[in-house]
C-alpha positions in Angstrom: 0.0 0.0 0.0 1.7 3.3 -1.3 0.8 6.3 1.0 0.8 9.7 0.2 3.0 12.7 1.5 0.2 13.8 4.2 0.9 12.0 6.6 -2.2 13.7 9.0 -5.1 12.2 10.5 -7.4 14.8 10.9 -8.5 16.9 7.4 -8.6 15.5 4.2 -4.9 16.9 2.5 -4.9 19.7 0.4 -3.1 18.6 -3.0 -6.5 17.4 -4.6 -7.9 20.8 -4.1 -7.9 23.2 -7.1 -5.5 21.4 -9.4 -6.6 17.9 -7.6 -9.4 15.4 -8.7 -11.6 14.6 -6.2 -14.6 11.9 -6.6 -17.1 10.1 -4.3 -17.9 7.0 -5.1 -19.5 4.1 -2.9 -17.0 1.4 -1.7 -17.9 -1.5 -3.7 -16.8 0.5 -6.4 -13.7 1.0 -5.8 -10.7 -0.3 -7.3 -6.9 -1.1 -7.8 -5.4 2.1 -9.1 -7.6 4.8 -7.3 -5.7 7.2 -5.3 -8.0 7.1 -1.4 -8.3 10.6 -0.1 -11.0 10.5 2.8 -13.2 7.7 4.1 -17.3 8.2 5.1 -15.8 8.2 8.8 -12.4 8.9 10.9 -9.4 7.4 10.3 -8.6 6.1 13.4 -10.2 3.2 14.1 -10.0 1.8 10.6 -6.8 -0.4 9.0 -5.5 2.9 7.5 -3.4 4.6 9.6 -1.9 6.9 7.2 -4.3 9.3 5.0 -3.9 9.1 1.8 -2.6 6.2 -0.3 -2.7 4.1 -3.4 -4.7 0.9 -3.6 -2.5 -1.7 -4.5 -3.7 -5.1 -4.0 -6.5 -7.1 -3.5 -6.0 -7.0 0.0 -6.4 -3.6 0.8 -9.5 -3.3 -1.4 -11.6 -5.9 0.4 -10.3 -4.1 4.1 -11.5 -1.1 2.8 -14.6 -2.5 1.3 -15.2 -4.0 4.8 -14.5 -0.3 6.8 -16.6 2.2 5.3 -19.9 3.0 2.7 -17.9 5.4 0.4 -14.9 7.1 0.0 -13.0 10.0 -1.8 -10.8 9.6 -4.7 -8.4 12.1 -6.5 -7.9 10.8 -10.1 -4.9 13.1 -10.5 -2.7 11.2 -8.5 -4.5 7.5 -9.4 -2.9 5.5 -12.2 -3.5 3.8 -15.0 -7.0 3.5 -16.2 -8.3 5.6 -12.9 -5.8 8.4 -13.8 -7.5 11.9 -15.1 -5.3 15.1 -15.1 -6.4 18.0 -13.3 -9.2 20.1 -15.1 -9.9 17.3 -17.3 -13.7 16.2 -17.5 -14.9 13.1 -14.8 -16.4 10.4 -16.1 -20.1 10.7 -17.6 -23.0 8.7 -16.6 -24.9 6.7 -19.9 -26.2 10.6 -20.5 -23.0 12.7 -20.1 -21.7 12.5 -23.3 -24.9 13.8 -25.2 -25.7 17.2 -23.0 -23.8 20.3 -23.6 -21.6 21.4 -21.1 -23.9 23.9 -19.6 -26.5 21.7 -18.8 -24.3 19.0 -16.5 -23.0 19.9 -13.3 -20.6 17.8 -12.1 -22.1 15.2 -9.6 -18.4 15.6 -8.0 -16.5 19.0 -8.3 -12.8 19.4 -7.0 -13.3 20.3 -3.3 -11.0 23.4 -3.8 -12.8 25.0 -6.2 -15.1 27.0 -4.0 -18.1 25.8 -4.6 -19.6 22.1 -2.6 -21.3 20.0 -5.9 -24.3 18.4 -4.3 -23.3 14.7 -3.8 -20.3 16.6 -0.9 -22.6 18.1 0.4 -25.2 15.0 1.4 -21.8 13.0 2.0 -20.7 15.6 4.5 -24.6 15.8 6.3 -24.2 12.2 6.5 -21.7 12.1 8.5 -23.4 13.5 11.4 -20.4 15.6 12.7 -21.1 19.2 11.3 -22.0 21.3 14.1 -22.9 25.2 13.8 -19.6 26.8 13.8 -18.5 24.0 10.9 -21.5 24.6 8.6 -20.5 28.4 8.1 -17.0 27.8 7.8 -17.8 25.1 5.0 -20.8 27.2 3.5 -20.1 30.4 4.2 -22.2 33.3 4.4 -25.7 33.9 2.2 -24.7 37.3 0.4 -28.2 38.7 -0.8 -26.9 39.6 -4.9 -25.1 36.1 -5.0 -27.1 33.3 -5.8 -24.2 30.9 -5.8 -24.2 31.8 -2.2 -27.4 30.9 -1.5 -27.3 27.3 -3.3 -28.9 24.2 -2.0 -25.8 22.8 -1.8 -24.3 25.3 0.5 -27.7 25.4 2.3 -28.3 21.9 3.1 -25.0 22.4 5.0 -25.8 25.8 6.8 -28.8 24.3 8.2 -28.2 20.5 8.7 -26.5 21.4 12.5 -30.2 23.6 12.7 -32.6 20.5 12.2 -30.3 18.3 14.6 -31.3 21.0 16.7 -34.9 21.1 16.1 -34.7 17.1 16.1 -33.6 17.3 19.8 -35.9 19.6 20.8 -39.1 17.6 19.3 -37.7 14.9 21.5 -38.0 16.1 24.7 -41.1 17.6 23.5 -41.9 14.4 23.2 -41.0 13.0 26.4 -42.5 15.8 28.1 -46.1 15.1 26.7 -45.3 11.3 27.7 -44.8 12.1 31.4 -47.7 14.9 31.9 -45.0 17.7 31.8 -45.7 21.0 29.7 -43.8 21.2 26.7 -40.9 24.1 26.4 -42.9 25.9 23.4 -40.5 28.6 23.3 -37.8 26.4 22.2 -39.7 25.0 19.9 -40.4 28.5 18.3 -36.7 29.2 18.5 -35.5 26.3 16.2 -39.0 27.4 13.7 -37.0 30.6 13.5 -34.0 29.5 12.7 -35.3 27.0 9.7 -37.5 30.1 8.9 -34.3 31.8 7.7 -33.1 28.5 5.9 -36.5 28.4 3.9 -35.4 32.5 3.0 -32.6 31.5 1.4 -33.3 28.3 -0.1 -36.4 26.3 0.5 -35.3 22.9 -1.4 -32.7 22.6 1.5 -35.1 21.5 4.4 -37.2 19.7 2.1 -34.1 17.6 1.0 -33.7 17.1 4.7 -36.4 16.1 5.8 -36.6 13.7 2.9 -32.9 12.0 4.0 -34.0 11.5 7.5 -35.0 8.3 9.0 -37.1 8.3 11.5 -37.9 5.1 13.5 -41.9 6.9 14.4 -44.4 8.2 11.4 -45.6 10.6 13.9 -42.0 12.5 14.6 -40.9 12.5 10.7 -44.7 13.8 9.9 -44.2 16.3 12.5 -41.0 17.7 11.0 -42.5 17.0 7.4 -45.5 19.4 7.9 -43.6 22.0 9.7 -41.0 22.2 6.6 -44.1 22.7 4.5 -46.2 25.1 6.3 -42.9 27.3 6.6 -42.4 27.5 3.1 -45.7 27.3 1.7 -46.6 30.6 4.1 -43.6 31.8 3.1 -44.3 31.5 -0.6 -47.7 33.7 -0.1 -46.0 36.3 2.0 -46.2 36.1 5.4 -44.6 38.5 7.5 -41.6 36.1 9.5 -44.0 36.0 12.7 -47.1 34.4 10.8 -44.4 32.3 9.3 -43.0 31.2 12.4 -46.2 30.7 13.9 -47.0 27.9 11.0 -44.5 26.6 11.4 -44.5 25.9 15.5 -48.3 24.8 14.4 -46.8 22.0 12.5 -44.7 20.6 14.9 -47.4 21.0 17.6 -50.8 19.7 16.0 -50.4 16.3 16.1 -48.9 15.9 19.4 -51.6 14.9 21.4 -51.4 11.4 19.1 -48.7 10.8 21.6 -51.4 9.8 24.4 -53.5 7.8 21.9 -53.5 4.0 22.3 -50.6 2.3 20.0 -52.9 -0.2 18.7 -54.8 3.0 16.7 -52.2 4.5 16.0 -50.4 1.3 14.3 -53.3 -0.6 12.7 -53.0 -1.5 9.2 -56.4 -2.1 8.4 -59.6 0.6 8.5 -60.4 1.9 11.8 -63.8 1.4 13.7 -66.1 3.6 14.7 -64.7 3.8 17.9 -61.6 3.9 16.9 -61.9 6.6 14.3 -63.0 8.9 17.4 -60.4 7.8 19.6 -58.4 9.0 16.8 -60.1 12.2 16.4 -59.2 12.8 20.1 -56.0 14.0 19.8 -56.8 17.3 17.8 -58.3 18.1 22.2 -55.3 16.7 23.4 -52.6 18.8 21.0 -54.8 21.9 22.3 -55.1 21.2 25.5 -50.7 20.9 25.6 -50.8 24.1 23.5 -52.7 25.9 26.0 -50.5 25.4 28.6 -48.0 27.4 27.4 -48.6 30.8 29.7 -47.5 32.9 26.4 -49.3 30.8 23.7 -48.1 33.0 20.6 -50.9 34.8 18.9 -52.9 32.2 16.6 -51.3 29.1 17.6 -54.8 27.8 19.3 -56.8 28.4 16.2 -55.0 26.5 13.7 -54.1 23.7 16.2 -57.6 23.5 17.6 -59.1 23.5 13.7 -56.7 21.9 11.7 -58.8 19.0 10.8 -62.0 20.8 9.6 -63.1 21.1 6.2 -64.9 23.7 4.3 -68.2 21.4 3.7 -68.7 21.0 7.0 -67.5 17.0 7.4 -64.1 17.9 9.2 -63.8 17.7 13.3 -63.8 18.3 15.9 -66.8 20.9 15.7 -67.3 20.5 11.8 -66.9 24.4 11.0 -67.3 25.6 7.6 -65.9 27.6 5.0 -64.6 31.1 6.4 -65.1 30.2 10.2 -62.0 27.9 9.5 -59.7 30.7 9.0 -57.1 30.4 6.4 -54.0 29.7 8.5 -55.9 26.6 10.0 -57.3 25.9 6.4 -53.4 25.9 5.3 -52.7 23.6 8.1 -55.0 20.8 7.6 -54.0 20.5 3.5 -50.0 20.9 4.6 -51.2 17.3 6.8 -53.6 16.1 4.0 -50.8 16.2 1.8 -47.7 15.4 3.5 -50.0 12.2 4.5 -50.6 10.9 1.6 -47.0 11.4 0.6 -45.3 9.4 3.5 -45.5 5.7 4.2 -47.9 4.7 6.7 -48.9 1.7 9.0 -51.9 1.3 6.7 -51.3 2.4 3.1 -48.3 3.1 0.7 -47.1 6.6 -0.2 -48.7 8.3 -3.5 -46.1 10.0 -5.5 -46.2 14.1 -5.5 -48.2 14.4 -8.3 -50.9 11.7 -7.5 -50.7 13.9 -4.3 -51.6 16.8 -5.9 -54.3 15.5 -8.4 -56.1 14.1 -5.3 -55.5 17.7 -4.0 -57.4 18.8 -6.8 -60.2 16.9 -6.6 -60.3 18.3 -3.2 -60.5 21.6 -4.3 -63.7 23.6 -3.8 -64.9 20.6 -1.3 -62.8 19.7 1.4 -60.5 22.8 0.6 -61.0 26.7 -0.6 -59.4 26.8 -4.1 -57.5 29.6 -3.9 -55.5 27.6 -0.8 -55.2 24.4 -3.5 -54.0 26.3 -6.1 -51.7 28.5 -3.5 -50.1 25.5 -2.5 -49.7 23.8 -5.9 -47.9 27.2 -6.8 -45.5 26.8 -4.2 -43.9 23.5 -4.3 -44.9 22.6 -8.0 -45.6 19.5 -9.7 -42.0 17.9 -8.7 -40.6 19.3 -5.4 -37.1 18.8 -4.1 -36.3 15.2 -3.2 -38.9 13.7 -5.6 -38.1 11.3 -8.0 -39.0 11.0 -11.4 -39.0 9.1 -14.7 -37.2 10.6 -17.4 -38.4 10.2 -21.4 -35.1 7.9 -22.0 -36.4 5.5 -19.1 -33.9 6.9 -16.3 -34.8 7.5 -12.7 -33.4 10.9 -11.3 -33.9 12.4 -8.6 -34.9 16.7 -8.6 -32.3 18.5 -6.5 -33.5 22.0 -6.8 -36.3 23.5 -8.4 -35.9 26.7 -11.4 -38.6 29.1 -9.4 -39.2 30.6 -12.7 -39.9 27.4 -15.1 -41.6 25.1 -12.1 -41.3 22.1 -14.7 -37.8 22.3 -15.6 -36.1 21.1 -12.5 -32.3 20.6 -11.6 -32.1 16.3 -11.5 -29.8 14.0 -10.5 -29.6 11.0 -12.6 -29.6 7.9 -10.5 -30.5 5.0 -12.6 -29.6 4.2 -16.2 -32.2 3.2 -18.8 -32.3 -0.5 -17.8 -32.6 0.9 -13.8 -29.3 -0.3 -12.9 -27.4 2.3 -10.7 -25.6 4.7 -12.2 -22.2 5.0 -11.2 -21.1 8.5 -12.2 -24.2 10.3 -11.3 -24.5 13.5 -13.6 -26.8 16.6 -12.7 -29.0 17.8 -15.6 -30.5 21.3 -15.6 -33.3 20.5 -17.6 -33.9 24.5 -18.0 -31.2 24.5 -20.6 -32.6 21.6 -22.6 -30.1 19.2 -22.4 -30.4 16.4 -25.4 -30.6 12.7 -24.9 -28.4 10.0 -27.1 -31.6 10.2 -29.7 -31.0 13.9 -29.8 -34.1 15.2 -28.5 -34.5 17.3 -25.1 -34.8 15.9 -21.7 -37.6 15.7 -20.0 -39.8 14.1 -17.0 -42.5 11.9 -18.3 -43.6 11.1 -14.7 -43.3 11.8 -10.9 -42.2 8.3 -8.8 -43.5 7.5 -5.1 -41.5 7.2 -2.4 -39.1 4.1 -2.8 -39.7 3.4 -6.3 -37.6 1.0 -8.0 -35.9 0.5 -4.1 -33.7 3.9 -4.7 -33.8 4.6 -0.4 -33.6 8.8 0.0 -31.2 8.4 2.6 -29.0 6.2 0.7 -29.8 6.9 -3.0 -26.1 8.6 -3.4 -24.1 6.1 -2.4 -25.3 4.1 -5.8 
């Protein structure tokens, strides 16, 4: 095993930076004649005791296939068929070779040259270890007439120490409402604020978040899921930051009370009874009566808590208010959970992809919802939000990465299967804005939006393919 000059076991060294060739790639794809930079973890504690080396042998190949998930290459200084010089292209995916240059981002930029591609940034998430102080040295600050600044990429870094945060919060909310204690709202509302300013600069971060979590409890990923939403849905019609914010602790708050409801409601896969329907139905008293005993509830919070769950024509509970007596925050509410329902995996029923979500939305509209909050919502995260996957027109799964706020339907993707849906080992990014061409020559573009899981591509592990 040849190892390099940086002899360090701390950061990653420096001589695959601007004039370097850095890669991720998972494990099992590795190979004799790449160049090992970084591993998915810390160095001590695996076989490699010295960063940086060459792999040589068989040997070290299957010991480093055994220690870690993925790794970090630099091409420049692997040989033979793994070598690249620095600045030269990486290695296209089955589309990489038919789009023009402007229209692929490189699934894996050189580390050094100022700007995190997206598959670092997830990589660096995953790893668990970025606290607040680390995310702005790595991301830097949002500068408002920089866009670049404001990137998902550097975003989903700024804010991933912020939802760890907001993660530890909800659980001793949690285990307050599990043993009779009242809940420290104001904490609550403090971590709302903070992802407030995330969804400010970049909404697609949280929502890629929240989409790379796994969470052992539908209730606590729901939770997190309809706060996400509420935040930037209010944000996307203009709230001033304390109605946002309000939403926002609404969403973590309104199903709460599901915490004191029996497990086997809670957990049964087939249709509920009667009796267990408004067993059920009890927690929407239960989340008010814990909202209530904060002694500064924050203007609001009550209303849309308390009303969440009633519908325009009158069927909704727990008082079955209609139309205008609702109130549009609580109105806003109850589609955000309608929505982010039918989009999750439950004990009972499979997840609908976003836009079977949305067309049953639709049918909604007028009858269970006002229209103007249907097509409102529908405005604001579009037909293929962040995280969802879709079909492409040459039979490749991608994945979007960030929406183009003025063309909704012209997403940035990340290509994760080939045509025959085998992983795709060099993942490329497409901005379909720029109308990148396919090997017959003709545009991209998404024939259809996937559900959750399609095809077995796992959110929190899709990257690693």
């Amino acid at each position: 095993m040849h190892t390099g000059d940086d002899k360090r076991t701390g950061s990653p060294p420096t001589e695959g930076g601007q004039d370097g060739r850095r890669e991720l790639i998972a494990a099992t794809d590795a190979s004799i004649g790449m160049f090992v930079v970084e591993l998915d973890r810390p160095w001590i504690g695996t076989p490699f005791l010295l960063q940086g080396f060459l792999i040589e042998d068989d040997e070290t190949l299957d010991r480093l296939r055994d220690s870690c998930r993925f790794l970090y290459i630099d091409r420049s200084r692997s040989v033979g068929e793994h070598y690249a010089a620095p600045g030269s292209t990486n290695p296209a995916s089955t589309v990489g070779h038919s789009v023009p240059r402007r229209a692929v981002l490189e699934a894996v930029a050189p580390s050094g040259a100022g700007q995190l591609s997206f598959l670092e940034a997830l990589a660096l998430v995953r790893k668990g270890s970025l606290d607040a102080a680390a995310a702005r040295r790595l991301a830097g600050d949002a500068i408002a007439d920089r866009p670049e600044t404001r990137s998902v990429e550097r975003e989903i870094i700024r804010v991933s120490p912020v939802v760890a945060q907001t993660e530890a919060v909800f659980d001793q909310v949690i285990a307050d409402v599990r043993e009779n204690r009242n809940p420290d709202i104001g904490q609550v509302t403090g971590c709302v604020d903070d992802m407030l300013q995330s969804v400010k600069r970049n909404p697609d971060a949280l929502l890629w978040l929240i989409r790379l979590k796994k969470y052992d409890r539908y209730s606590y990923q729901h939770a997190l899921d309809v706060t996400v939403h509420l935040m930037v849905f209010a944000h996307s019609l203009g709230f001033s930051e304390d109605g946002a914010t309000v939403m926002g602790v609404a969403g973590m708050m309104q199903d709460v009370g599901k915490i004191r409801l029996p497990e086997r409601v809670l957990q049964k896969a087939g249709r509920l009874s009667q009796l267990e329907m408004e067993i059920a139905k009890s927690h929407v008293e239960f989340s008010t009566r814990i909202v209530l005993q904060d002694p500064k509830p924050m203007p609001g919070l009550v209303e849309i808590v308390s009303r969440h769950h009633e519908r325009i024509d009158g069927t909704g509970y727990p008082v079955g208010l209609r139309n205008g007596a609702i109130g549009l925050r609580a109105e806003m509410s109850g589609l955000v959970d309608t929505f982010c329902a039918m989009t999750s995996k439950r004990a009972y029923e499979e997840p609908l992809s976003t836009q079977r979500a949305l067309e049953a939305l639709v049918r909604m509209r007028d009858v269970k919802f006002s229209a103007n909050v249907v097509d409102g919502f529908i405005q604001c995260i579009g037909l293929y939000p962040a995280g969802t996957l879709v079909e492409l027109n040459t039979g490749e799964v991608a994945v979007v990465i960030a929406q183009n706020r003025v063309r909704r339907m012209l997403p940035r993707v990340l290509v994760l299967l080939c045509s025959d849906k085998s992983p795709n080992r060099h993942p490329p990014t497409l901005d379909l804005l720029y109308s990148p061409q396919t090997p017959a020559g003709e545009p991209y573009r998404i024939l259809r939006a996937l559900p959750v899981g399609a095809y077995g591509i796992d959110p929190s592990e899709f990257y690693l393919s």
